[in-house]
C-alpha positions in Angstrom: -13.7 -11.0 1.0 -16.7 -8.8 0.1 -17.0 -5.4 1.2 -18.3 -2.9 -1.2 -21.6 -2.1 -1.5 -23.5 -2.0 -5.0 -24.0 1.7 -4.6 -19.9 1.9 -4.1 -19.5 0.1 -7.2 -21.9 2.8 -9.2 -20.2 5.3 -7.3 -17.2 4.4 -8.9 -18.3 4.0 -12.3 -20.2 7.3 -12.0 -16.2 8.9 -11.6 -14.5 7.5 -13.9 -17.6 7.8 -16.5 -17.2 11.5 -15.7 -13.7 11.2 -16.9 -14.4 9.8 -19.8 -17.3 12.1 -20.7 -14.5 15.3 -19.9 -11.4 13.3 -22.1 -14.0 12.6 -24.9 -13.6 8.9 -24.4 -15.9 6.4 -25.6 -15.0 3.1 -23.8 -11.9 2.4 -21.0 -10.9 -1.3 -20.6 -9.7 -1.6 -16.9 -7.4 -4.7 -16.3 -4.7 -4.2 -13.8 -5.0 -5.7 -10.8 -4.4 -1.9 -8.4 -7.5 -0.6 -11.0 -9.8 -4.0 -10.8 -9.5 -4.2 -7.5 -10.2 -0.4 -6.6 -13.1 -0.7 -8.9 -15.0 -3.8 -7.2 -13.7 -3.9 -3.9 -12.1 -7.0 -4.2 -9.4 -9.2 -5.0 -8.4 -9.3 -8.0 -5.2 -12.0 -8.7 -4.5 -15.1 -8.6 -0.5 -14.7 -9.2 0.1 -12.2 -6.7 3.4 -10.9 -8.8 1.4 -10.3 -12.1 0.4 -7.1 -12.7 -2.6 -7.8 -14.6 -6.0 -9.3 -13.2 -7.5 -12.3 -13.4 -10.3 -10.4 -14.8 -11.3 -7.3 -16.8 -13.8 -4.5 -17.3 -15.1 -3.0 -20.5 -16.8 0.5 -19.3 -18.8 3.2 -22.0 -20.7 5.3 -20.8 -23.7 3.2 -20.6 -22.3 -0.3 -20.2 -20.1 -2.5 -17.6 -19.3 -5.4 -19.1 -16.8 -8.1 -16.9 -14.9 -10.2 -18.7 -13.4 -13.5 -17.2 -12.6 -17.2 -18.3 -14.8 -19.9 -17.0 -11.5 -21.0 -14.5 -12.6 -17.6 -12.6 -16.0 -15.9 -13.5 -18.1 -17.8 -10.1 -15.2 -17.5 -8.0 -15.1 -13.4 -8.7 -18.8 -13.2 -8.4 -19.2 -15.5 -5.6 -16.5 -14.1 -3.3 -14.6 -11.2 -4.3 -16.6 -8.4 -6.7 -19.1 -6.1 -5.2 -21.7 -7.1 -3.5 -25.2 -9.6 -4.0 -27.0 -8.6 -6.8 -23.4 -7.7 -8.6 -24.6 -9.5 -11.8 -27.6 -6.8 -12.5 -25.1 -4.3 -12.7 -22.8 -5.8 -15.4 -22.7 -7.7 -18.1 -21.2 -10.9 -17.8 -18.8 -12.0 -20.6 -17.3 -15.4 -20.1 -14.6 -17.2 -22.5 -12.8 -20.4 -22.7 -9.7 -20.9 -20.4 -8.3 -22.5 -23.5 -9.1 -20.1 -26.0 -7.0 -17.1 -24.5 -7.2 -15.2 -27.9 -11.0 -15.0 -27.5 -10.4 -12.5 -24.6 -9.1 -9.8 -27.3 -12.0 -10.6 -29.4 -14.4 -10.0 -27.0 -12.4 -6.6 -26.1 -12.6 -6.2 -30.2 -16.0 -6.9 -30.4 -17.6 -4.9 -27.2 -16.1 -1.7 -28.1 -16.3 -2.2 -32.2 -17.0 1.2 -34.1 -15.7 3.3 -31.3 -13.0 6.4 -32.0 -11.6 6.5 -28.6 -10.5 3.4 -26.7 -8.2 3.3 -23.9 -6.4 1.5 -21.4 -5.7 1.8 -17.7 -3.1 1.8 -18.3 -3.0 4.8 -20.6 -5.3 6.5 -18.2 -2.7 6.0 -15.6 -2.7 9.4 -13.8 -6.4 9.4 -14.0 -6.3 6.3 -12.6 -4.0 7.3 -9.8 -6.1 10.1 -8.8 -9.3 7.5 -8.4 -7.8 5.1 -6.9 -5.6 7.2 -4.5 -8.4 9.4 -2.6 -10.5 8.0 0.1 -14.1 7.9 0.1 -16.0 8.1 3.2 -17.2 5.0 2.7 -13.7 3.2 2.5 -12.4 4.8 5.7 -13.4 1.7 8.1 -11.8 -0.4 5.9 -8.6 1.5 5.8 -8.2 2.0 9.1 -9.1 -2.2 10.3 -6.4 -2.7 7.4 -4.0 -0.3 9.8 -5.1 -1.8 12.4 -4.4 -5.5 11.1 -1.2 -4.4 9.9 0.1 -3.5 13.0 -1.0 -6.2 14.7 0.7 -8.5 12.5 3.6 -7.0 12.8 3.8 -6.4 16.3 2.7 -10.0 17.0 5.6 -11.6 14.7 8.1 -9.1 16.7 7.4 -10.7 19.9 7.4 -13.8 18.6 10.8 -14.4 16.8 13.5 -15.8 18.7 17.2 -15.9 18.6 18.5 -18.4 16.1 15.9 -18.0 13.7 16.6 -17.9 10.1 15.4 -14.9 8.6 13.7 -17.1 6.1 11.7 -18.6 9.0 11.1 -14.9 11.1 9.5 -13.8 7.4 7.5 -17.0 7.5 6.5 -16.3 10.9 5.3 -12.4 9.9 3.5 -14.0 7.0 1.7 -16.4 9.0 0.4 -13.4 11.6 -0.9 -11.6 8.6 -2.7 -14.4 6.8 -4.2 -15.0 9.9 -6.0 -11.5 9.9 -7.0 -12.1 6.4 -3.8 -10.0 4.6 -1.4 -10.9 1.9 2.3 -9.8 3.1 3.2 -8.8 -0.6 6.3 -7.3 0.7 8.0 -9.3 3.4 11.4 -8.0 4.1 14.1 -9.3 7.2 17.4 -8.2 8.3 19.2 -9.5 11.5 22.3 -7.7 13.0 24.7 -6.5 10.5 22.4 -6.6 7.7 20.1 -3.9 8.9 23.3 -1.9 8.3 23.8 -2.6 4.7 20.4 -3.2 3.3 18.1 -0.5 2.7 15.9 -3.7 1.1 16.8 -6.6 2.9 15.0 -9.9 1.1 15.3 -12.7 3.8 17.7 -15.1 3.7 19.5 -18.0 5.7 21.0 -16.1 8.2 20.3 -16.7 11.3 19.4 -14.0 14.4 21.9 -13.3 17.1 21.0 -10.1 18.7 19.1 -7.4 16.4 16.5 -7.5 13.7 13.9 -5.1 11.4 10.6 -6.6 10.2 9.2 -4.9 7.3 5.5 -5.6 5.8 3.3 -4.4 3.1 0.3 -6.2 3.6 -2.3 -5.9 1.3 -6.4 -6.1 2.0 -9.0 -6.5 -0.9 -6.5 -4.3 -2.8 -5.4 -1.7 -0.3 -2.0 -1.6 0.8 -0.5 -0.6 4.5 2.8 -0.7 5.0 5.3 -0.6 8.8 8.5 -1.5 10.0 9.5 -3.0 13.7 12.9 -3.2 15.0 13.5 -6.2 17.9 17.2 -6.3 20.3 17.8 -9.2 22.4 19.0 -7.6 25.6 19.8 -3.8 25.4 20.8 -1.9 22.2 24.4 -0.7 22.3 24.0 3.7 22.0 24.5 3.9 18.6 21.7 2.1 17.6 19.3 3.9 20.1 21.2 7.2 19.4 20.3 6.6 15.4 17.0 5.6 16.5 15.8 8.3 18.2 16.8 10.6 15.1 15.1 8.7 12.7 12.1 8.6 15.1 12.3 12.6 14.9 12.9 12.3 11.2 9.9 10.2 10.8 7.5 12.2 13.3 8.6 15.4 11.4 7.4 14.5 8.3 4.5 13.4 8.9 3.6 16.4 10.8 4.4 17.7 7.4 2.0 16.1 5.5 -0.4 18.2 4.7 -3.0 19.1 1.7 -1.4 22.0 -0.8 2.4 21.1 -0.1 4.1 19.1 -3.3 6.1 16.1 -2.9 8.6 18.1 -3.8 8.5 20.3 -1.0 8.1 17.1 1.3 11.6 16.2 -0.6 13.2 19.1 0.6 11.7 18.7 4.1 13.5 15.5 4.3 16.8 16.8 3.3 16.6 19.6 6.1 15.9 17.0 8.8 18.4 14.7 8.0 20.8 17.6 8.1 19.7 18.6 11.4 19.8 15.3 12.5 23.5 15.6 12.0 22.6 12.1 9.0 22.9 14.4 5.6 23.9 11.4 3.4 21.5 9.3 4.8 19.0 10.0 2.3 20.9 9.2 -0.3 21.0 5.6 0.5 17.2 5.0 0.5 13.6 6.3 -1.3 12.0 7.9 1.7 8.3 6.5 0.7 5.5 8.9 -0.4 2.0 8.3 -1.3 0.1 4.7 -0.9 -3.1 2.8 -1.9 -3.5 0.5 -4.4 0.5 0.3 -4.9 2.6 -0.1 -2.0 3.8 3.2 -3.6 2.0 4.7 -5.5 4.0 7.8 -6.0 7.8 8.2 -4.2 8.9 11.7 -3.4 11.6 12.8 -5.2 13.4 16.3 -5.9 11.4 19.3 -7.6 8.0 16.5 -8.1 4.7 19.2 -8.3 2.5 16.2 -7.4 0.4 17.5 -4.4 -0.8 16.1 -0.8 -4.4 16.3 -0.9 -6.7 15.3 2.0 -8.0 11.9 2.1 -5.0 10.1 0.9 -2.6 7.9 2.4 1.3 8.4 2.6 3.9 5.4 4.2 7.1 7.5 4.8 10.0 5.5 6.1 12.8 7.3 6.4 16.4 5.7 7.3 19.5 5.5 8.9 22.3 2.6 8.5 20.9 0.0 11.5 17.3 1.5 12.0 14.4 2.9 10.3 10.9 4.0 11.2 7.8 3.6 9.1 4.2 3.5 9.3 1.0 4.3 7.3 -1.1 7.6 7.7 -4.4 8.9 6.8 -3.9 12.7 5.9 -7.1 14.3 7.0 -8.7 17.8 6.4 -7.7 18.8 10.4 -4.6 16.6 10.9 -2.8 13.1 10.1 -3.8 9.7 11.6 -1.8 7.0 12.2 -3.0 3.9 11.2 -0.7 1.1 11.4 0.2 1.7 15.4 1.5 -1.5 17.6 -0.6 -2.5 20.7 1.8 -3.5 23.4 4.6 -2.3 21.7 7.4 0.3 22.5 6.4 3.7 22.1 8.3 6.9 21.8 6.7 10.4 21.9 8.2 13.6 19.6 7.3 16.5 20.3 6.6 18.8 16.5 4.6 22.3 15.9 2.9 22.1 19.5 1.9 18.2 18.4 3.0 14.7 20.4 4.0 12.0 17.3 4.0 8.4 18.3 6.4 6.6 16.9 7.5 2.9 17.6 10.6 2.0 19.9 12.6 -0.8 20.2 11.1 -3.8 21.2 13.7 -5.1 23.9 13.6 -8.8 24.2 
């Protein structure tokens, strides 16, 4: 799963080194999986639900130094951190699987007689700001993770058939996106009446009659892409496509919106006005509208009054939603425009019109 480059690795020590040289900081430990990952280009877990890495990085201002047990030092090296010649770069520090407390000693040791150590997790909104902005470098691998994405996705919604369990349609959107090389770290399935009362529908036995939504966060070597599909056997009744099409205008709106300079506040308030003009006020009550993506399925939500801003070269996942439907997809927020990256070949497509600008956004896939 190797694809950063030695001189992307030194790129990214070089920023946050120039952190740490601004904060007055002497040495940063960096152990979180979102962080470790961003850092090497690679993956970084074995349990995907635990925060923390498998590994860790000691970084000063003139030393890398990657700590690991013996269970997982070749494995990282071999397969997952940097590139060939990865080793040159840091300094390897290996302990015992069985001797877990000489991890904090080495941390102890390797940064001894410095004043100012800190976490990642301390450096949290530095971190965010790292991780979140795309190099030049990383934008093929963003957008083949779109791509990916939506092919999973899209594949698994053609797929399903009536009578499945939702259990076994999730199983089935899994299996399209460990096929293409992504972990489905969120994996969410309604079918018929559940779309209408869960916002976060975790599979279950149910089975499929007529009507269900597919949800996915799939995550590549770190980064994260996240898109929603909705499938009817036989024709949707007009409530369903009449709250489509709104949240489709909804969806298409705000991304339009999206745009460097303009708080997440402001996209808050956005949202508010286009549910009202929807004629689906309270509808955004029921439901986080998404917000800014990366290393995090989200890495920052929009909420009410937030001063955060939209820069270029970031990466937002709205998904904005109505009881019975909801649109998503992931875009690339450019210096001249937005890009979608997470589109459906040989799906349902639906054009909005917004600010002189055609939005696709995906249909209903009519079985």
């Amino acid at each position: 799963m190797k694809e950063m480059s030695n001189e992307g690795f030194v790129q990214r020590l070089e920023m946050l080194r120039k952190v740490m040289l601004e904060e007055g900081i002497d040495a940063v430990t960096v152990a979180l999986q979102k962080n470790v990952s961003w850092l090497t280009g690679g993956r970084s877990h074995v349990n995907t639900a635990d925060i923390s890495a498998c590994c860790a990085f000691v970084v000063t201002s003139e030393r890398c130094y990657f700590l690991a047990n013996n269970i997982e030092a070749r494995r990282l090296l071999e397969e997952e951190v940097a590139a060939p010649g990865f080793e040159r770069l840091v300094e390897l520090q290996i302990w015992p699987w069985n001797s877990p407390q000489e991890r904090g000693r080495l941390m102890v040791r390797l940064t001894e007689g410095m004043e100012s150590v800190r976490t990642d997790a301390e450096l949290e909104a530095v971190f965010l700001r790292l991780r979140t902005e795309v190099r030049p470098e990383e934008l093929e691998a963003w957008r083949t993770l779109g791509r990916l994405t939506g092919e999973a996705i899209g594949e698994a919604a053609h797929k399903l058939r009536r009578g499945q369990s939702e259990f076994a349609i999730a199983g089935l959107l899994a299996q399209e996106c460990w096929e293409r090389g992504l972990e489905p770290i969120v994996n969410l399935i309604a079918a018929d009446e559940r779309i209408f009362t869960r916002r976060h529908p975790l599979p279950t036995a149910k089975t499929l009659d007529a009507y269900a939504m597919l949800v996915v966060c799939a995550r590549q070597n770190g980064r994260i892409a996240s898109a929603t599909r909705l499938v009817h056997f036989g024709g949707p009744t007009p409530e369903i496509m009449r709250k489509h099409q709104a949240v489709a205008e909804i969806d298409a709106r705000i991304i339009h919106a999206t745009r460097p300079g303009r708080s997440l506040g402001e996209m808050y308030a956005d949202l508010e006005c286009f549910y009202r003009e929807a004629g689906y006020a309270q509808e955004i009550r029921h439901h986080h509208q998404g917000g800014l993506t990366g290393y995090v399925s989200r890495e920052r939500i929009a909420t009410p009054g937030d001063t955060y801003r939209v820069e270029a070269s970031t990466i937002y996942a709205w998904n904005p939603s109505i009881a019975g439907v909801k649109s998503e997809d992931t875009i690339l927020v450019g210096d001249d425009g937005n890009e979608i990256l997470t589109g459906s070949a040989h799906f349902p497509t639906i054009y909005i019109a917004v600010g002189g600008q055609s939005w696709s956004r995906p249909g209903i896939l009519v079985r």
